[in-house]
C-alpha positions as CSV (number, residue, x, y, z in Angstrom):
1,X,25.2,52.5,4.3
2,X,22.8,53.9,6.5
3,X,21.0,57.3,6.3
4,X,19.1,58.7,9.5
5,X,17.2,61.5,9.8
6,X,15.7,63.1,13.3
7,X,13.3,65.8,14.2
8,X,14.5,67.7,10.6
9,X,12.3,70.8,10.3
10,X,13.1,73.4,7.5
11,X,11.2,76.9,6.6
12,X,12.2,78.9,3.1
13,X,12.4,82.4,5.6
14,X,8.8,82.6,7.3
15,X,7.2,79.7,5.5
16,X,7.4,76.4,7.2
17,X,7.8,73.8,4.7
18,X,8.9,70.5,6.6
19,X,7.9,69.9,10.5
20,X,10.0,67.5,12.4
21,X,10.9,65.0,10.1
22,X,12.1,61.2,11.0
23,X,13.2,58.4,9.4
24,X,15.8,55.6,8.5
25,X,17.3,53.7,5.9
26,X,19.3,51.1,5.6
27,X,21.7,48.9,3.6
28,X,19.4,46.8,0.9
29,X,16.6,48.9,1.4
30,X,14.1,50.6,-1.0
31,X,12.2,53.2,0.4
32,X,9.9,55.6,-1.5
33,X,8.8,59.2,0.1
34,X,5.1,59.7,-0.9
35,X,3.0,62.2,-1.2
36,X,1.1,65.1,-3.2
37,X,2.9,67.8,-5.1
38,X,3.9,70.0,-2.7
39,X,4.2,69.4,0.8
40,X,8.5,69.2,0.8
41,X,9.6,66.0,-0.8
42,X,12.4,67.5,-2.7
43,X,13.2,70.0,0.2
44,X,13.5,66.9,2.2
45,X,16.3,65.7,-0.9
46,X,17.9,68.7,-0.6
47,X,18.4,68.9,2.8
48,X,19.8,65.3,3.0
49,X,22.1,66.1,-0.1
50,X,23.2,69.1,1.6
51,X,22.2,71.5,-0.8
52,X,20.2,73.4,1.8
53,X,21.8,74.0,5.2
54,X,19.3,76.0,7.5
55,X,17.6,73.2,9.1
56,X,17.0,72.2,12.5
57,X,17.3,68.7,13.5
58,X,20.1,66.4,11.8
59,X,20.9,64.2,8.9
60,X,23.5,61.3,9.5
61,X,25.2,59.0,6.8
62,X,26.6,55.9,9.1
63,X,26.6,58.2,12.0
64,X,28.4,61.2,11.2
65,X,26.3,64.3,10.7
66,X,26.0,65.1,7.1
67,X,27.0,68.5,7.8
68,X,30.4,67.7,8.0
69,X,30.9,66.5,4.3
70,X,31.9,68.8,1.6
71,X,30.2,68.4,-1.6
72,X,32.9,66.2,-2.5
73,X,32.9,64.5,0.1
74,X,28.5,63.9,0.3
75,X,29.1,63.1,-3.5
76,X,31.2,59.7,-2.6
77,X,28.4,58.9,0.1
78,X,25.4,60.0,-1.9
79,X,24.9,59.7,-5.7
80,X,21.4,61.9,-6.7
81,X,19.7,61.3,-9.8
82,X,17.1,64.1,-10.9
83,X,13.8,63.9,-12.7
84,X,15.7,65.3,-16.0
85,X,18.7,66.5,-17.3
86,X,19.1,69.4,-20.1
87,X,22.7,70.1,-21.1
88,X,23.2,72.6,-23.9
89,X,26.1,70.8,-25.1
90,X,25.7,67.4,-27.3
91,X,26.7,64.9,-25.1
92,X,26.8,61.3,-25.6
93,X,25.6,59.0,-23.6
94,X,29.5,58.1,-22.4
95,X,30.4,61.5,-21.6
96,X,27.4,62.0,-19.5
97,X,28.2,58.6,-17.5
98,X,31.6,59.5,-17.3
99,X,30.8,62.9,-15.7
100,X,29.6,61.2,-12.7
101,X,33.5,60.2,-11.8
102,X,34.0,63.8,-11.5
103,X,33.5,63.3,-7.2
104,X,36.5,60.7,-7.8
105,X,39.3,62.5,-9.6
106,X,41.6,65.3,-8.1
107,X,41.7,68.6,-9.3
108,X,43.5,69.1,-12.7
109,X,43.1,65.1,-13.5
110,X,41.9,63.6,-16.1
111,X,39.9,60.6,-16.6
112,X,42.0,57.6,-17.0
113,X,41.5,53.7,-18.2
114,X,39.7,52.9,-15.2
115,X,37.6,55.7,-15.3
116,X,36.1,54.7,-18.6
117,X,36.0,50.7,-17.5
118,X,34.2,51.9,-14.6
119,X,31.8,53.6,-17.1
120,X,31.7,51.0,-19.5
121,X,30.6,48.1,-16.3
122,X,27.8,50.5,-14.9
123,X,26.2,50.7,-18.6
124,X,26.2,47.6,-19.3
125,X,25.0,46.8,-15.4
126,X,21.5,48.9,-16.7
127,X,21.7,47.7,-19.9
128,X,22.3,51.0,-21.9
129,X,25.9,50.2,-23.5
130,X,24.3,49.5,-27.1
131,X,23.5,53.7,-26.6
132,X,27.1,54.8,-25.5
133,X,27.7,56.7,-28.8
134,X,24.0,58.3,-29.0
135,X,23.5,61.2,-28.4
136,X,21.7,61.8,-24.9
137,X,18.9,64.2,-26.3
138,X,18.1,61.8,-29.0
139,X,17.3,58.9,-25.9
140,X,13.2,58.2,-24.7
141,X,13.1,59.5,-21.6
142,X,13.5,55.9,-20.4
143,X,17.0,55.9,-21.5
144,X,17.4,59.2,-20.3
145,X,16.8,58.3,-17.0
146,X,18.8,55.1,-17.0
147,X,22.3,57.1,-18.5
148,X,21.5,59.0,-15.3
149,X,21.5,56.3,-13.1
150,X,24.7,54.9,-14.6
151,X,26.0,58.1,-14.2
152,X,25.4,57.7,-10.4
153,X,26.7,54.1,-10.3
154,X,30.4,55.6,-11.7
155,X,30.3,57.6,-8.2
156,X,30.7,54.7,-6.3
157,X,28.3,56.2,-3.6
158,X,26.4,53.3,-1.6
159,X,23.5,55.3,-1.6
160,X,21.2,56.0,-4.4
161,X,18.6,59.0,-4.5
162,X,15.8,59.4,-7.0
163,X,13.7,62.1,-7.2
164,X,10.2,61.7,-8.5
165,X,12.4,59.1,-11.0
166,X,9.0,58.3,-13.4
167,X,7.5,61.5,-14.0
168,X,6.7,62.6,-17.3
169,X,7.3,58.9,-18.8
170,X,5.2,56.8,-20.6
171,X,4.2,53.1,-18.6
172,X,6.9,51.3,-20.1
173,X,10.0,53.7,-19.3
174,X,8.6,54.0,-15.9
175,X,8.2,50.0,-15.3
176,X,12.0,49.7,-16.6
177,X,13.5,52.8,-14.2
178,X,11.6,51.3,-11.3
179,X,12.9,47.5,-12.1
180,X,16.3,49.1,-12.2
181,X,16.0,50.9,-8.8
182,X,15.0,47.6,-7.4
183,X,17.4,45.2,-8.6
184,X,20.2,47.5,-7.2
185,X,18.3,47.9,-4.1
186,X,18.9,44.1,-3.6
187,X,22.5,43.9,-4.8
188,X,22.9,46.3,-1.6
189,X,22.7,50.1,-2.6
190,X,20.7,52.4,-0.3
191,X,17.8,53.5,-2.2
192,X,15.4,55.7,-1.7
193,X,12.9,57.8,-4.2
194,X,9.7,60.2,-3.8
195,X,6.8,59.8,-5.4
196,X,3.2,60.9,-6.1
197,X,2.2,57.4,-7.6
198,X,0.7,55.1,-4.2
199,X,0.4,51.7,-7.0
200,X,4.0,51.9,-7.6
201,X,5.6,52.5,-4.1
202,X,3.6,49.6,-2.7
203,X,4.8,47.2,-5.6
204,X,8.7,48.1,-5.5
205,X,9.5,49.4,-2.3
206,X,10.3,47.7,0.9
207,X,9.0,51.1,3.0
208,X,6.9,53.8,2.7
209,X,7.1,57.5,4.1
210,X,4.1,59.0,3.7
211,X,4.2,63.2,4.1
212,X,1.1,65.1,3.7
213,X,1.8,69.4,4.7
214,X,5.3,68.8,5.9
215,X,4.9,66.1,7.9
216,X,5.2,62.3,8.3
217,X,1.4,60.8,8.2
218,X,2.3,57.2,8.3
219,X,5.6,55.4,8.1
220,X,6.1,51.4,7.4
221,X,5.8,48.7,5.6
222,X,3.8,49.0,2.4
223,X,0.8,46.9,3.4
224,X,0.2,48.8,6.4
225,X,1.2,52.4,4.7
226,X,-1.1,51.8,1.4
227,X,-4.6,51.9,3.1
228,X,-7.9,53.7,1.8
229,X,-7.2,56.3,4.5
230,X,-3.9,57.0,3.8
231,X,-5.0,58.2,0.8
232,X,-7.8,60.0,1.4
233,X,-5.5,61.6,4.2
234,X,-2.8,62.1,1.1
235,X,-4.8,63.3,-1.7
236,X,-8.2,64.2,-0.5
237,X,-10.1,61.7,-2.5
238,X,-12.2,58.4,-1.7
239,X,-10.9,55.4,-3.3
240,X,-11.6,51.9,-3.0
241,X,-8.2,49.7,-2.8
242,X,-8.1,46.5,-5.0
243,X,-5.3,43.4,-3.6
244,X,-4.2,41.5,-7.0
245,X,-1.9,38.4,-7.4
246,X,-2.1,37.5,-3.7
247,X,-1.8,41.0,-2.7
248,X,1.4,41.9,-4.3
249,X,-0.2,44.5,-6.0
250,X,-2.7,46.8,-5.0
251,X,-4.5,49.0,-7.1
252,X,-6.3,52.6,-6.2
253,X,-10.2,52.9,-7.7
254,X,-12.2,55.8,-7.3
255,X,-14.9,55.4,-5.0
256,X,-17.5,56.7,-7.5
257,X,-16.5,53.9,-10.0
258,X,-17.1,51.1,-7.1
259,X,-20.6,52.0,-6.4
């Protein structure tokens, strides 16, 4: 499934947060909004999810203008999986999963038996059905993020997003959300996540969207996105850009260290 947006421009009443925004995604792809905190990456989410609705410009899902959906309807197209998630009830991890098949039931039903099997394939598809009977406050953040993910899976939406889906976890839990995101990515889900880290959106993303003030800086494929300019442009700082194992990595070095 395809997600287009065109000349999207959104203001929160006389501050202009995002300027004439474009960009496409397609079936397969992984492609990972960067920039600073700040400049209108989850505004951005928001208005594709259709959360907020006073922007100019337009946000298609396979053609049709995302306006037209109601939540129920964006929820079968679009599954959104948030930094964090507090409940204030004690939830296991099942019952959290199984809350994502809410956009699939009519009103007044019940989950039934393939409700549950449908929870019980997409924990074991991110490896999280040892924790079905934890409960989800006593997870890493890691896990945390992974039961959320599985949550989104039981939507059945074809398109995946992840907002800022590694902050505030340690190296590990972030390496294992990211190789997650991926492997979906090339089983054929729409992905697409923001970011403030430059080393991991060139090492798991097909495409980058770079946004600095509100606006698209640079656009394309990794190698030509992650340059020392784009990141001075990003986060006003000089770095020196390191290629490893045959450039499939690149890593971001203060200048001041290099000389």
């Amino acid at each position: 499934m395809s997600i287009e947006v065109k000349n999207l421009s959104f203001s929160y009443g006389d501050r202009p947060v995002l300027h004439d925004i474009s960009f496409s995604v397609g079936n397969g792809e992984f492609l990972s909004i960067l920039g600073p905190n700040g400049v209108g990456k989850s505004t951005l989410f928001r208005c594709v999810l259709g959360l907020l609705s006073g922007y100019t410009g337009s946000v298609s899902v396979d053609g049709t203008d995302a306006r037209t959906f109601s939540i129920r309807e964006a929820a079968k197209h679009i599954a959104y999986i948030p930094q964090s998630s507090r409940s204030i009830f004690n939830y296991s991890v099942f019952d959290i999963v199984l809350m994502g098949r809410t956009s699939g039931l009519s009103t007044f039903r019940s989950p039934g038996k393939k409700d549950k099997e449908l929870c019980q394939w997409a924990m074991e598809k991110v490896g999280i059905t040892r924790l079905q009977d934890r409960c989800f406050h006593r997870l890493s953040g890691g896990e945390q993020q992974l039961v959320l993910i599985a949550r989104a899976l039981v939507q059945k939406a074809p398109v995946l997003m992840l907002d800022e889906p590694t902050a505030n976890l340690d190296f590990g839990n972030q390496l294992l959300v990211l190789e997650q995101a991926r492997s979906l990515a090339r089983e054929g889900y729409t992905v697409i996540q923001t970011t403030h880290h430059p080393e991991q959106s060139y090492m798991y993303s097909d495409r980058i969207l770079a946004i600095q003030k509100g606006r698209v800086l640079t656009e394309g494929k990794p190698k030509e996105v992650l340059t020392e300019q784009t990141i001075r442009a990003l986060y006003g700082v000089d770095v020196e850009i390191v290629s490893l194992y045959h450039d499939s990595a690149r890593i971001c070095i203060p200048a001041h260290i290099t000389k």
